[in-house]
Structures are given as structure tokens and as C-alpha cells.
Chimera marker file (.cmm) of the C-alpha trace (Angstrom):
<marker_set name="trace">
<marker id="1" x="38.744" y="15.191" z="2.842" r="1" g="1" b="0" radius="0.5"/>
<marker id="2" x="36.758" y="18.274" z="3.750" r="1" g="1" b="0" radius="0.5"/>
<marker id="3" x="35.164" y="18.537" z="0.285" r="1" g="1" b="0" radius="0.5"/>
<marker id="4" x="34.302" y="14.462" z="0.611" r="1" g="1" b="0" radius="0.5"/>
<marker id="5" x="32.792" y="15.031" z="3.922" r="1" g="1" b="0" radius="0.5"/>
<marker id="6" x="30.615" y="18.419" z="2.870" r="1" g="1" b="0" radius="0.5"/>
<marker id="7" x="29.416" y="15.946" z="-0.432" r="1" g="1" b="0" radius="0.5"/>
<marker id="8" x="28.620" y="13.101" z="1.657" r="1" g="1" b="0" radius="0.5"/>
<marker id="9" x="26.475" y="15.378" z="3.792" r="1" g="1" b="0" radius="0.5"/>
<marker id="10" x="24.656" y="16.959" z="1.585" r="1" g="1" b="0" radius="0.5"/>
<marker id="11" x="23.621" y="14.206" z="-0.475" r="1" g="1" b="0" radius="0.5"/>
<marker id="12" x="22.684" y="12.388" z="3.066" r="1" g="1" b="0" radius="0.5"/>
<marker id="13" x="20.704" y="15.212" z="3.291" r="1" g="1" b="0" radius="0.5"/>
<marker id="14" x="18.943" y="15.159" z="-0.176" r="1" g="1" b="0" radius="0.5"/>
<marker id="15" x="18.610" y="10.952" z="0.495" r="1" g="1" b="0" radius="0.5"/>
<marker id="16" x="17.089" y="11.510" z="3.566" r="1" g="1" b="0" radius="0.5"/>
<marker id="17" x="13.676" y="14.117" z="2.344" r="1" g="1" b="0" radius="0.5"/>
<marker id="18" x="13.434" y="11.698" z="-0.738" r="1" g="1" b="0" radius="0.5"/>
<marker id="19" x="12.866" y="8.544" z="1.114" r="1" g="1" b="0" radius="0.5"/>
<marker id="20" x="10.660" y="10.749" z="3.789" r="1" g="1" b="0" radius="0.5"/>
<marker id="21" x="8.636" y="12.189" z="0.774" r="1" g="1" b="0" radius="0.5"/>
<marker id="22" x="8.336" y="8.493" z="-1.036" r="1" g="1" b="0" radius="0.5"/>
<marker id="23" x="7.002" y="7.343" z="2.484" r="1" g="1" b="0" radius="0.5"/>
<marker id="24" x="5.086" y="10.096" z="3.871" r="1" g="1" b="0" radius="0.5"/>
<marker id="25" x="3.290" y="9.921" z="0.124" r="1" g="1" b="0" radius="0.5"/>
<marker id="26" x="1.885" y="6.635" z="0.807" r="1" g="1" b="0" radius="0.5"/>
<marker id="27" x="1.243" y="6.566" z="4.575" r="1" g="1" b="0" radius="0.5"/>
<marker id="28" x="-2.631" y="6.813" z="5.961" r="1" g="1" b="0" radius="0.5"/>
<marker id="29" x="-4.124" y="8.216" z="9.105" r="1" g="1" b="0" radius="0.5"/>
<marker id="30" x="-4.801" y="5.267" z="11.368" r="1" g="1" b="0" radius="0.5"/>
<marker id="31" x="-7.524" y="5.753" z="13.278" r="1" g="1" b="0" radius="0.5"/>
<marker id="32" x="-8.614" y="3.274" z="16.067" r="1" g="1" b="0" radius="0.5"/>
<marker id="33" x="-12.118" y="3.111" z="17.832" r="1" g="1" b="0" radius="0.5"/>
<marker id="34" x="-13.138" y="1.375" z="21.519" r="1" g="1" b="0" radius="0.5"/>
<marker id="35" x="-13.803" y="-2.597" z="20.492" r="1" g="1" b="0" radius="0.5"/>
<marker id="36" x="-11.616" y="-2.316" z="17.353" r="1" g="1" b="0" radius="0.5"/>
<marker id="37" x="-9.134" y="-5.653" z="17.136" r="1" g="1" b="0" radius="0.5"/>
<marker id="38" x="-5.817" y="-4.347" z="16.075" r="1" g="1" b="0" radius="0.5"/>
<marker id="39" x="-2.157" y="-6.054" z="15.837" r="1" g="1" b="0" radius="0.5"/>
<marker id="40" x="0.261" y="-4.351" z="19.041" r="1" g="1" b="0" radius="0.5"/>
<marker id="41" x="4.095" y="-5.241" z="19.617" r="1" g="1" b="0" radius="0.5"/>
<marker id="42" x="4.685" y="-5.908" z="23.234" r="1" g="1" b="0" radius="0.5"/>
<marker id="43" x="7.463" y="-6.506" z="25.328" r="1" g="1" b="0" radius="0.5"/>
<marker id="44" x="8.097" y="-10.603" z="26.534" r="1" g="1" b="0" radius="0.5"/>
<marker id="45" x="11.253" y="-9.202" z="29.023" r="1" g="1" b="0" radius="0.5"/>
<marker id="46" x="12.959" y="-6.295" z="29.637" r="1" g="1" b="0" radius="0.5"/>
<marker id="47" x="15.307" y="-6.626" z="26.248" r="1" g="1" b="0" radius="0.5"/>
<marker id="48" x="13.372" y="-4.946" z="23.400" r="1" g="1" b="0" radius="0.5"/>
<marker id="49" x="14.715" y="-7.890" z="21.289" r="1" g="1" b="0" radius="0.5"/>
<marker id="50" x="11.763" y="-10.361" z="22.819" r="1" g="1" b="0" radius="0.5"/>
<marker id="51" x="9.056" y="-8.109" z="21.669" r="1" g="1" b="0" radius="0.5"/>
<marker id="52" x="6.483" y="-10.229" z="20.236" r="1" g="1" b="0" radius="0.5"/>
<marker id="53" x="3.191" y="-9.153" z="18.143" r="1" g="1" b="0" radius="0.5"/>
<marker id="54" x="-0.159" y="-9.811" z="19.776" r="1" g="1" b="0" radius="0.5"/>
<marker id="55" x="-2.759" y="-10.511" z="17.805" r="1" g="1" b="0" radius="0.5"/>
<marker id="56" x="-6.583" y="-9.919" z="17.666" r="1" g="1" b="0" radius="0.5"/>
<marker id="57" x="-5.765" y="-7.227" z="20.849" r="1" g="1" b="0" radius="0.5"/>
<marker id="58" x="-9.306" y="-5.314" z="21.197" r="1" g="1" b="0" radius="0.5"/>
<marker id="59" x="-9.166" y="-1.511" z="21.970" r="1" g="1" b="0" radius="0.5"/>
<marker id="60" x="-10.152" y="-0.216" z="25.268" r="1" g="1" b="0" radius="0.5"/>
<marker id="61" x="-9.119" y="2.956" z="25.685" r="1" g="1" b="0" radius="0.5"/>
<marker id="62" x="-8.568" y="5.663" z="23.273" r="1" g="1" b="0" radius="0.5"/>
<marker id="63" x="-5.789" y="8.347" z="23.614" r="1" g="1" b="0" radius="0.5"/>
<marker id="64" x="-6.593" y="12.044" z="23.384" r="1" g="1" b="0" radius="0.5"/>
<link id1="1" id2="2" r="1" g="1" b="0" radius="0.2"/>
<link id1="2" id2="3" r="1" g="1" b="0" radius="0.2"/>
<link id1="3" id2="4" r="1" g="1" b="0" radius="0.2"/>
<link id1="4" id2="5" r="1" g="1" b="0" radius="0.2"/>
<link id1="5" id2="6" r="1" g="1" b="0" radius="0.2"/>
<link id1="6" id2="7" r="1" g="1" b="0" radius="0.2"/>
<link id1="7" id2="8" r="1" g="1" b="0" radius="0.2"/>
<link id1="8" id2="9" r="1" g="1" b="0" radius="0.2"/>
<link id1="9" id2="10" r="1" g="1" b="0" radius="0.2"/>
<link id1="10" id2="11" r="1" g="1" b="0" radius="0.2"/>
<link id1="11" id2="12" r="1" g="1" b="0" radius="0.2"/>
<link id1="12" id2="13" r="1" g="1" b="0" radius="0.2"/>
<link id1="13" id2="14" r="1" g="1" b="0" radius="0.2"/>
<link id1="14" id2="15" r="1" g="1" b="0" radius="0.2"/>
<link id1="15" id2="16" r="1" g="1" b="0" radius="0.2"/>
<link id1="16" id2="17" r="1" g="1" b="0" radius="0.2"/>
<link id1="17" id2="18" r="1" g="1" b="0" radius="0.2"/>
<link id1="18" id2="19" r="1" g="1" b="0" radius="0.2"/>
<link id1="19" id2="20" r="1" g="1" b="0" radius="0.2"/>
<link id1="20" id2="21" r="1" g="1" b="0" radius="0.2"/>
<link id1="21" id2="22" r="1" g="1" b="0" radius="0.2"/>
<link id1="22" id2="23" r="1" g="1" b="0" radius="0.2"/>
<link id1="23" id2="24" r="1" g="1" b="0" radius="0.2"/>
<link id1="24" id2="25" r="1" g="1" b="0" radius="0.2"/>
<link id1="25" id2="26" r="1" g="1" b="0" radius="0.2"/>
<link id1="26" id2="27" r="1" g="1" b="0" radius="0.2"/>
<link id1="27" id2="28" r="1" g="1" b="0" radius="0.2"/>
<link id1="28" id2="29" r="1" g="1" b="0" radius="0.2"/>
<link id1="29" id2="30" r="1" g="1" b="0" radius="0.2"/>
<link id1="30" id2="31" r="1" g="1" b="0" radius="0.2"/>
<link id1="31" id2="32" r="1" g="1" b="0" radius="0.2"/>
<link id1="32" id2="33" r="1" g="1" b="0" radius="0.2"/>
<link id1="33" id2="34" r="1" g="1" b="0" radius="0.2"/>
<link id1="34" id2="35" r="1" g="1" b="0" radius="0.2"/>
<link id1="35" id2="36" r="1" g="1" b="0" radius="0.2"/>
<link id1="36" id2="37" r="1" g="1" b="0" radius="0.2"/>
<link id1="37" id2="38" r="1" g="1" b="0" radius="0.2"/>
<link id1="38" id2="39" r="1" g="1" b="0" radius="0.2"/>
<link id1="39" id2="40" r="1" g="1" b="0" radius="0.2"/>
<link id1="40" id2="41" r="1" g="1" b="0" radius="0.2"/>
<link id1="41" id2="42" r="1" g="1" b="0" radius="0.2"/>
<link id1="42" id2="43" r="1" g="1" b="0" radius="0.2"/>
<link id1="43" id2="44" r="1" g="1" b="0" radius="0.2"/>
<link id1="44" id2="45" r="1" g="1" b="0" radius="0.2"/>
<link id1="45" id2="46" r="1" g="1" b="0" radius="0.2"/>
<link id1="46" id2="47" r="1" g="1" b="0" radius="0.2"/>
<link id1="47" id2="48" r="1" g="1" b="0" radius="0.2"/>
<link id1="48" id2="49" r="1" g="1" b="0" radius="0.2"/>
<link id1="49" id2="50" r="1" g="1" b="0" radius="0.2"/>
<link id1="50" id2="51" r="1" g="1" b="0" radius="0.2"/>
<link id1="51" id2="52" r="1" g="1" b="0" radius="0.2"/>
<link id1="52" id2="53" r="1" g="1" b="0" radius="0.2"/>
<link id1="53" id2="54" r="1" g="1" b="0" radius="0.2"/>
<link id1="54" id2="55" r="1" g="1" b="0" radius="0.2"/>
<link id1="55" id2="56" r="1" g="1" b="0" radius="0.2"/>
<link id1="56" id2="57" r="1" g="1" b="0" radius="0.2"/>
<link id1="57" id2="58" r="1" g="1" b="0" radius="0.2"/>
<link id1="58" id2="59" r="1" g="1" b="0" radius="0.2"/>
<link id1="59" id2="60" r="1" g="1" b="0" radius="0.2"/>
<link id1="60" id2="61" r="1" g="1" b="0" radius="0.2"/>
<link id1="61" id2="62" r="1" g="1" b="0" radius="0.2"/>
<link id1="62" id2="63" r="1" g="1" b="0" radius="0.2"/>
<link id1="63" id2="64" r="1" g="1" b="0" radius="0.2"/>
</marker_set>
């Protein structure tokens, strides 16, 4: 059992940086200006569940 567990780890491990690598490969900077319309998920209720996407949301204030 111990050498199943200390497999399964490792190649969790392994797994893991691949799919990181294949994503982090392909991902851009976003970057977001004052007036800019951009997509946002926001809350409808207190259950994240309800979240809904708002559309055509104009930037107003930029983050540091």
C-alpha cells in the first residue's frame, strides 16, 4: 500500500506541473484600462452557485 500511495503521489505531482506548464504556455497578460467593457462574474445571492456573468460592464477603477 505504501509503495501505491508514494506512486500515486508522485505522478500527481508530475500531472500537476504538466497541466500548469500546458496552461501557463498559452495564458496572456490581461490588461484592463478606465472605459474598457469587459465580461465580470457576480454574485445574484449569497450562494456562489447564482453567480451570473455581466456583460458589456465598463471599467471604472483600476487596481494598483
Amino acid at each position: 500500500m505504501k509503495n501505491a500511495e508514494k506512486y500515486a503521489r508522485e505522478h500527481a505531482l508530475v500531472t500537476h506541473k504538466q497541466y500548469a506548464d500546458y496552461y501557463n504556455d498559452r495564458a496572456k497578460d490581461k490588461v484592463f484600462r478606465v472605459g474598457d467593457q469587459v465580461v465580470v462574474l457576480e454574485e445574484d445571492s449569497a450562494h456562489k452557485t447564482f453567480a451570473r456573468w455581466k456583460h458589456g460592464t465598463v471599467v471604472k477603477v483600476r487596481s494598483p
